[in-house]
C-alpha positions as CSV (number, residue, x, y, z in Angstrom):
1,X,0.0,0.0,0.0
2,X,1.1,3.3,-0.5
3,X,0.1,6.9,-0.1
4,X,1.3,10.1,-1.5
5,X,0.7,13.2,1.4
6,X,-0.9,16.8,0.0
7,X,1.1,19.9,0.5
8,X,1.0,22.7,-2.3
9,X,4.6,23.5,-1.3
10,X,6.1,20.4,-2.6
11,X,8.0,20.7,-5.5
12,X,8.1,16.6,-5.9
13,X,5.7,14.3,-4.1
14,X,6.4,12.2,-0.8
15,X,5.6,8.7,-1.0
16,X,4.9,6.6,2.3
17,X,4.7,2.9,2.2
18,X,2.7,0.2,4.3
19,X,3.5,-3.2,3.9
20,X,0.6,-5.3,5.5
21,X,1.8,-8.1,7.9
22,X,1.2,-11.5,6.4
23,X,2.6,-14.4,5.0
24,X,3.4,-12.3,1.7
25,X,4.9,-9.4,3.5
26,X,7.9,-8.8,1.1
27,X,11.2,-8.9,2.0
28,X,14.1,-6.4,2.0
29,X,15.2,-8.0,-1.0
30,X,12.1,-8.2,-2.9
31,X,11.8,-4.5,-2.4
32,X,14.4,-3.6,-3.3
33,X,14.0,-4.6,-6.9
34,X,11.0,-2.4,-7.3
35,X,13.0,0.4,-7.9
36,X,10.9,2.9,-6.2
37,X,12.4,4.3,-2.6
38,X,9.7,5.4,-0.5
39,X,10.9,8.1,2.6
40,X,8.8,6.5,5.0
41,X,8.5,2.9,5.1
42,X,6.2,1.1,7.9
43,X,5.1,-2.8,8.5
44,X,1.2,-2.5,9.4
45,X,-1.8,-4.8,10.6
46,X,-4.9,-3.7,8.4
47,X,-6.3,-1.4,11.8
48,X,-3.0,-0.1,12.1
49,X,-3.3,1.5,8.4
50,X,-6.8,2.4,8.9
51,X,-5.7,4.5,11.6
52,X,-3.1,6.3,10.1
53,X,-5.3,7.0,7.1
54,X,-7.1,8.5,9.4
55,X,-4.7,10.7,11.0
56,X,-2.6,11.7,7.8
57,X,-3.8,14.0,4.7
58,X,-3.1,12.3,1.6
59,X,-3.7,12.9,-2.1
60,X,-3.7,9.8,-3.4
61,X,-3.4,6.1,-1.7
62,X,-2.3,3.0,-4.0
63,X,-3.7,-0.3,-2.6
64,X,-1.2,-2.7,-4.2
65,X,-2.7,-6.1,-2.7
66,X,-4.5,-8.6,-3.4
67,X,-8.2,-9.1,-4.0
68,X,-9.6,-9.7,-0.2
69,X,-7.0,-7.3,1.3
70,X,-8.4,-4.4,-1.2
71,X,-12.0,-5.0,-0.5
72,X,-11.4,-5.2,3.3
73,X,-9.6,-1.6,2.6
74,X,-12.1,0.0,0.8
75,X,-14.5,-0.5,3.6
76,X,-12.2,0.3,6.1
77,X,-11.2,3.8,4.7
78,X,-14.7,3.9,3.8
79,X,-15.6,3.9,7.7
80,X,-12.6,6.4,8.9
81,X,-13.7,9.1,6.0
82,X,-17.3,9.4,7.2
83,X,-17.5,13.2,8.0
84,X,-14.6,14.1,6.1
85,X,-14.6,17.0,3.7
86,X,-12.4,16.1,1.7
87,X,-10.4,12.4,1.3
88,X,-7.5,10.7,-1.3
89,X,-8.3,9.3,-4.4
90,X,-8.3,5.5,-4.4
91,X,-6.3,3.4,-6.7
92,X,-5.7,-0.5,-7.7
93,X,-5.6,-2.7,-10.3
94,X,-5.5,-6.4,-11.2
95,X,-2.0,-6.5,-12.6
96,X,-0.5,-9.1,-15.0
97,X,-1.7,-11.6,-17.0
98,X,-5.7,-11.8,-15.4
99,X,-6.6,-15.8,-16.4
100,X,-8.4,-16.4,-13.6
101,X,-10.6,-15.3,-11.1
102,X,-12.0,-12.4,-13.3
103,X,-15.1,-11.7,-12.2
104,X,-13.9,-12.3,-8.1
105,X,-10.8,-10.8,-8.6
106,X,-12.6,-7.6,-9.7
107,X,-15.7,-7.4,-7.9
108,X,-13.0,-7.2,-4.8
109,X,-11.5,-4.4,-6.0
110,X,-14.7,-2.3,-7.2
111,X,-15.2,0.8,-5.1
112,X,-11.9,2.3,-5.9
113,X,-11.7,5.5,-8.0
114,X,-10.2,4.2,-10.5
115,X,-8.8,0.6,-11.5
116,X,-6.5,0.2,-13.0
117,X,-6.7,-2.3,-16.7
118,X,-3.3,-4.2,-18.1
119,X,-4.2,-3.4,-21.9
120,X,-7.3,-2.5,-24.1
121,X,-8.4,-6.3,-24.1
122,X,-8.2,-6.2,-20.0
123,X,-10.6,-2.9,-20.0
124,X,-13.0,-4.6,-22.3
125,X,-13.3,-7.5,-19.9
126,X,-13.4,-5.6,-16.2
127,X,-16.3,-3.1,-18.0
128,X,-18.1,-6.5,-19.0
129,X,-17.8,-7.9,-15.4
130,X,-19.0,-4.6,-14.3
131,X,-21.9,-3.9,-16.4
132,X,-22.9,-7.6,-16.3
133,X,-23.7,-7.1,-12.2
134,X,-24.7,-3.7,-12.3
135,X,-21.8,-1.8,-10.9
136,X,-20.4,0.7,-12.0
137,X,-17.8,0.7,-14.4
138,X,-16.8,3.9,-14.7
139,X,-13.2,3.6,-12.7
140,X,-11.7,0.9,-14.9
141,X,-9.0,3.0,-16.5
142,X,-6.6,1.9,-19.0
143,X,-3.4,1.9,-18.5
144,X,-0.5,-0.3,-19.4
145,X,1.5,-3.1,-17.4
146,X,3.5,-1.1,-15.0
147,X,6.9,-2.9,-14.8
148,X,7.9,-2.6,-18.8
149,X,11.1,-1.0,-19.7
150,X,14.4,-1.7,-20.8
151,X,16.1,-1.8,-24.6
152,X,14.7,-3.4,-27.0
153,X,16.1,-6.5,-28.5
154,X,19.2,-5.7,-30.9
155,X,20.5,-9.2,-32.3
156,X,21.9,-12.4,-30.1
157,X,24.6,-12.0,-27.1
158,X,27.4,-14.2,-26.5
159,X,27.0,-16.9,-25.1
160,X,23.0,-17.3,-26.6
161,X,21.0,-17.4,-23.7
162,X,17.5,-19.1,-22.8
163,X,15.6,-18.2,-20.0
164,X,12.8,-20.4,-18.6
165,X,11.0,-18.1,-16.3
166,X,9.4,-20.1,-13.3
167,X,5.9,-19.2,-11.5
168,X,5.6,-20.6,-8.4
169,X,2.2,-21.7,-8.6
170,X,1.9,-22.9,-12.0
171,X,2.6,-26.3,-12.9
172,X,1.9,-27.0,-9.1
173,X,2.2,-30.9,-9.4
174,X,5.9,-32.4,-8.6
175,X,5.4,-34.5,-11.7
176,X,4.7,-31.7,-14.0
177,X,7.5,-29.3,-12.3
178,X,9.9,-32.0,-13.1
179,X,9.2,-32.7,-16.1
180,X,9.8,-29.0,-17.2
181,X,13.4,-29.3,-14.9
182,X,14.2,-32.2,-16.9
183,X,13.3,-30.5,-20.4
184,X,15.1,-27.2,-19.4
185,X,18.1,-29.0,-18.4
186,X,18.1,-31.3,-21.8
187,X,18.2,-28.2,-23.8
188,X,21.1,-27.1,-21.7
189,X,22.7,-30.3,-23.0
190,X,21.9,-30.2,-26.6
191,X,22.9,-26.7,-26.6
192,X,26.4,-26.8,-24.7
193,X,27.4,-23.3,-26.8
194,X,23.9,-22.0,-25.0
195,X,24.0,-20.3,-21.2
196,X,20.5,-21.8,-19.9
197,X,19.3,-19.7,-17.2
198,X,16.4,-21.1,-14.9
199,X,14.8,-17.4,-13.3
200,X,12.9,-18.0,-10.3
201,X,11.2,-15.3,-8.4
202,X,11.7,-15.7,-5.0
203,X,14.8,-17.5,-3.0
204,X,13.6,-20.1,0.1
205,X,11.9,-18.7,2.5
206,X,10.5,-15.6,0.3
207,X,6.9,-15.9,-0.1
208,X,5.1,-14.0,-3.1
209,X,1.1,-13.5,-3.3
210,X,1.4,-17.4,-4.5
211,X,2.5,-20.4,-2.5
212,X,5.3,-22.4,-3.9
213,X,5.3,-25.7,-2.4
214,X,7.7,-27.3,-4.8
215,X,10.6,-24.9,-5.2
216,X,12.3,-25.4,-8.2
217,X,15.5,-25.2,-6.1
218,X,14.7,-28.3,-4.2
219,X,13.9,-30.3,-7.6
220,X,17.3,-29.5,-9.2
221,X,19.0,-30.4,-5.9
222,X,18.3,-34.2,-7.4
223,X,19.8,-33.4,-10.9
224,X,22.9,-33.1,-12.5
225,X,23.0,-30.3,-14.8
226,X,25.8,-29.4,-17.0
227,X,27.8,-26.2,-16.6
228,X,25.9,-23.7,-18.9
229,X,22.8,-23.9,-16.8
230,X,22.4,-22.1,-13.2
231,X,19.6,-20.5,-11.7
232,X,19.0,-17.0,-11.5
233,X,17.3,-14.7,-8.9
234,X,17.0,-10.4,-8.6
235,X,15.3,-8.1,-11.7
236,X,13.4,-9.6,-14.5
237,X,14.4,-6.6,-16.6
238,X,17.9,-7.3,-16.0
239,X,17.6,-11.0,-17.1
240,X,15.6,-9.9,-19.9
241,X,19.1,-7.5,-20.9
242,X,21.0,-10.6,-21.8
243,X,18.1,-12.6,-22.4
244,X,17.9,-14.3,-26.7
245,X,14.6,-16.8,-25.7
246,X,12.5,-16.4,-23.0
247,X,10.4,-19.3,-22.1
248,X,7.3,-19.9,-19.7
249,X,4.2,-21.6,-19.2
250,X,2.2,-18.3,-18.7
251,X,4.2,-16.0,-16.7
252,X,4.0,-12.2,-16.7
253,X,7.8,-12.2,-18.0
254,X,6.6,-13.2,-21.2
255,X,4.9,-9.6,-21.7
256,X,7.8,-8.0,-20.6
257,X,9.8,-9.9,-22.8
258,X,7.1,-9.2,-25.8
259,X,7.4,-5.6,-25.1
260,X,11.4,-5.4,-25.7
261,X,11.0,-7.5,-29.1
262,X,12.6,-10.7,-27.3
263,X,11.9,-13.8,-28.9
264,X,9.3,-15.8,-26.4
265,X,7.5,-18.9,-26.1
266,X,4.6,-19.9,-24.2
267,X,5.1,-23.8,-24.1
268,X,2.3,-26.4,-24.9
269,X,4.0,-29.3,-23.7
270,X,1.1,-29.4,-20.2
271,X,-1.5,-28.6,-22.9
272,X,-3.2,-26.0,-23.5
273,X,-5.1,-25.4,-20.2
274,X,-7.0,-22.6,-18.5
275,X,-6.0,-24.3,-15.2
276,X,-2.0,-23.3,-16.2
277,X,-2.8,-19.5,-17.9
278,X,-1.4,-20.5,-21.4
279,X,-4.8,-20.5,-22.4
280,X,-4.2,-16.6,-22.5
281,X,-2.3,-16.5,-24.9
282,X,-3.9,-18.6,-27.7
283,X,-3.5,-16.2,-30.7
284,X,-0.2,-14.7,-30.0
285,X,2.2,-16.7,-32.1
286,X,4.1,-17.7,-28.9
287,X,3.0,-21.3,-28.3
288,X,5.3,-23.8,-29.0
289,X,6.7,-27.2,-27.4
290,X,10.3,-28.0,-26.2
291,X,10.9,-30.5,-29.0
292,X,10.3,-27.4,-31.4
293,X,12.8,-25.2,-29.4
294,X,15.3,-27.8,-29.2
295,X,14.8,-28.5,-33.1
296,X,15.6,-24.1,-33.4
297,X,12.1,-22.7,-33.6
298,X,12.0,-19.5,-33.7
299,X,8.4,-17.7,-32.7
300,X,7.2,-14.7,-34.6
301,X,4.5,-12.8,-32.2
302,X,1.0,-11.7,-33.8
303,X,1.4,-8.0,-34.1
304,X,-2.4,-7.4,-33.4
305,X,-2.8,-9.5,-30.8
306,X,0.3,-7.7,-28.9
307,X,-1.0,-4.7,-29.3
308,X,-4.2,-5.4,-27.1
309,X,-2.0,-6.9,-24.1
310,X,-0.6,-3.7,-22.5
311,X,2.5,-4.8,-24.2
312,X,3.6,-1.0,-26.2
313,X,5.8,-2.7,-28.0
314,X,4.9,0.2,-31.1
315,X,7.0,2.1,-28.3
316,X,3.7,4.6,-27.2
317,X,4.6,3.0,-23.6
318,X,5.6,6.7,-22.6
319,X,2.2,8.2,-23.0
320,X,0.2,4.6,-21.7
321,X,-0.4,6.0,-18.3
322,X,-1.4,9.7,-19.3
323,X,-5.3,9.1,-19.1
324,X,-5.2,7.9,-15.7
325,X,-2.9,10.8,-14.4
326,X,-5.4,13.2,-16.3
327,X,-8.4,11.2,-14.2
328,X,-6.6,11.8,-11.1
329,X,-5.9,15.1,-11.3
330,X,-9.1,16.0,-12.1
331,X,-10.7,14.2,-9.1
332,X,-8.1,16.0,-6.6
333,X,-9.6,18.9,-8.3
334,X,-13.7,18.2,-8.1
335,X,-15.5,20.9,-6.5
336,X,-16.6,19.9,-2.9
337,X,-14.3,16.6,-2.5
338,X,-15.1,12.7,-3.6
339,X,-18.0,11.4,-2.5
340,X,-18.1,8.4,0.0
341,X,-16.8,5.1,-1.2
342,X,-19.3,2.8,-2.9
343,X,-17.8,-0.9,-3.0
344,X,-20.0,-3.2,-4.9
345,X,-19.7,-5.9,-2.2
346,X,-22.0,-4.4,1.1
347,X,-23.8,-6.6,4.1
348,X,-26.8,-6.4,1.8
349,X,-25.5,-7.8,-1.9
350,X,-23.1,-10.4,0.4
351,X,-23.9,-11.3,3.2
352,X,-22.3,-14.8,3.6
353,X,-19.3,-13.5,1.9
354,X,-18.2,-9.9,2.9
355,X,-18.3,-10.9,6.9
356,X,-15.2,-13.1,6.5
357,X,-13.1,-10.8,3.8
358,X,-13.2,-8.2,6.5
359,X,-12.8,-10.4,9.7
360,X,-9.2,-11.4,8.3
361,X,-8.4,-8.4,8.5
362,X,-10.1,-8.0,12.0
363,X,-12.7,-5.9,10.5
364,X,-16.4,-5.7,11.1
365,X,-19.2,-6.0,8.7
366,X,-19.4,-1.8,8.9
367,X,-15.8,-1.8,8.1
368,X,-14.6,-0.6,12.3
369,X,-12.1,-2.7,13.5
370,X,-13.7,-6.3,15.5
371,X,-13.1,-5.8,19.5
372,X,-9.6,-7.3,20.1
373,X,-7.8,-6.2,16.9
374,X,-4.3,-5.9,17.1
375,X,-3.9,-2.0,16.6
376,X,-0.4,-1.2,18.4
377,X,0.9,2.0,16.8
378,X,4.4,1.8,18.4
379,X,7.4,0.3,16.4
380,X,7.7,-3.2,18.2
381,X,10.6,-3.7,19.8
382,X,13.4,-5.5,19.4
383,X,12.4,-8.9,20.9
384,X,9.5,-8.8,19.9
385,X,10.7,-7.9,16.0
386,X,12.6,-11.3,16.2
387,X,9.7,-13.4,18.3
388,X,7.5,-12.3,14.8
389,X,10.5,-12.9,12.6
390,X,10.6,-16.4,13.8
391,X,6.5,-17.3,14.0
392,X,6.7,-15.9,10.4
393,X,9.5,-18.8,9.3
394,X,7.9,-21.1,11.1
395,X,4.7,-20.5,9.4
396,X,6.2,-20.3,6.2
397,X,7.7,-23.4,7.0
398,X,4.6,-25.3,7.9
399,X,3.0,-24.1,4.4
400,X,6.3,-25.0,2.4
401,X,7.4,-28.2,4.1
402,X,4.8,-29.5,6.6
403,X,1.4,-29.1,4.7
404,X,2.2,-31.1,1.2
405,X,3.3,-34.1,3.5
406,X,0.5,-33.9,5.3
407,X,-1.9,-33.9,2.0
408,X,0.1,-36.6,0.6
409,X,-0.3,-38.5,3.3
410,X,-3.9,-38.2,3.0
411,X,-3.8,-38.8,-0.4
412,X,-2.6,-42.6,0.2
């Protein structure tokens, strides 16, 4: 979450950051790569935020989380404006490639003022999802996917490299995961002039908004791959610099790499399968198997179809982001302030569902925070920073290590 404070006086804008305590808390490391440095940078339960929205004046505030923990916002700030003259302007999004929970995914995030669409195509479908209930669908602004950048793609390096970029959540089956581990490292082996880079987005221990049960890291510990393969962690962007083939079942990375003119592939070899993503990109030119790649296929991306994924590889990425800065200013500048927030989701459209969004988050059904709610405003201190650092690992451990025995053993 983050939040931009008003002052006419500035001459650049301050940026404060919250990161919400949970299992997907990100780590120094993680962000770090962002590439944004906030001045104020604070680790907050969801009351603990609620009362500092409270407190502070902000122009704008950026809820960058996932579906449940933006609707249990929205209510929250929703409850701490009443009264208030004048509040921020909201902002998410549903970033990446959106192939599943559309219509949950969104209908979590309505009530913001504006959210925030990957591409023309992902517009087109939040305004469906929209309309089709009867909410409004007047915030879904078009944007771009935020994280594109870098040169584009001027001829082969030395060594040619091949990047398989990993998702930790897709495949999700040991079988399927080795498989792929197995393929990746054969084309190592065919290819000895080849560096063959396995990019995995988070080290062990490092949780994302997606379990990974089956590290990747733990399958290769079993294999013996040959010298021109190693995995890689940090930037995607600075992969992608000395990147000639970048491979994936469905990840984001294949955009990125689609926007810099990189040669990608989206592989068949699962199938073609909604449950894996690939399904999204039926259309593009990019699918293709690991016996085509290893035989020197080389895919050629449907211009039309890249140019309704966000992707700006025509090189307008510059100016993809200018109608939602217009939309913002304007509502900073709306006679009289915003008017109260107006999720879709209330006690009376869902009842048996809204309850427990905002109890996570030790919320009520009014959006106050439940009696008991952890709401210490202090920084903890330094025991107690290393008691949560701990319950954390241990958690994180359970879910990595101790839950996928457990289910296998159920299994037999």
């Amino acid at each position: 979450m983050e939040a931009g404070p008003r002052g006419e006086a500035q001459v650049s804008p301050a940026l404060d950051g919250f990161l919400l305590r949970g299992r997907a808390t990100p780590t120094a490391r993680q962000l770090a790569e962002v590439g944004v440095r906030a001045d104020s940078l604070k680790e907050v339960t969801a009351v603990e935020f609620l009362r500092s929205m409270a407190r502070e004046d902000y122009d704008i505030v950026v809820l960058a989380l996932v579906g449940g923990g933006v609707q249990a916002m929205l209510h929250g700030l929703k409850r701490v404006w009443e009264g208030k003259s004048r509040r921020p302007v909201v902002v998410t999004g549903y970033v990446g490639v959106v192939y599943e929970k559309l219509a949950d995914g969104l209908l979590l995030r309505h009530g913001a003022d504006l959210v925030l669409a990957n591409s023309r195509q992902d517009a087109e479908r939040f305004r469906a999802v929209y309309d089709g209930v009867g909410a409004d669908s007047s915030a879904v602004t078009e944007v771009a996917l935020p994280f594109l950048g870098g040169e584009p793609y001027a001829g082969e390096h030395d060594p040619y490299t091949v990047v398989f970029a990993a998702q930790p959540s897709v495949p999700d089956s040991r079988k399927d995961r080795t498989y792929l581990l197995d393929r990746l490292i054969q084309h190592a082996r065919k290819h000895p002039e080849r560096e063959v880079l396995l990019k995995l987005r988070s080290k062990p221990g490092e949780h994302t908004t997606h379990i990974e049960e089956l590290p990747y890291q733990k399958l290769v510990q079993r294999l013996d791959p040959p010298a021109n393969f190693r995995l890689v962690y940090g930037n995607m962007g600075e992969v992608l610099d000395r990147t000639d083939l970048l491979v994936t079942i469905s990840s984001t990375a294949a955009l990125e790499s689609l926007h810099r003119r990189i040669p990608t592939v989206v592989l068949t070899d699962l199938g073609v399968r909604e449950v894996l993503g690939n399904h999204h990109f039926v259309g593009s030119g990019c699918l293709a198997s690991w016996d085509q790649l290893d035989d020197g296929h080389r895919p050629a991306p449907d211009e039309e179809w890249v140019s309704r994924q966000g992707v700006c590889a025509d090189g307008s990425y510059a100016t993809a982001f200018d109608a939602a800065r217009e939309r913002i200013a304007k509502l900073l500048q709306r006679p009289g302030g915003l008017p109260a927030l107006t999720p879709y989701y209330t006690p009376a459209t869902a009842p048996g569902y809204l309850p427990g969004i905002l109890a996570r988050h030790h919320l009520g059904p009014d959006g106050s925070p439940l009696p008991g709610a952890p709401a210490h405003d202090k920084e903890p201190g330094p025991v107690r920073q290393i008691v949560r650092r701990a319950a954390r690992g241990a958690y994180r451990h359970g879910v990595q290590r101790v839950a996928p025995v457990i289910r296998r053993m159920g299994e037999l």
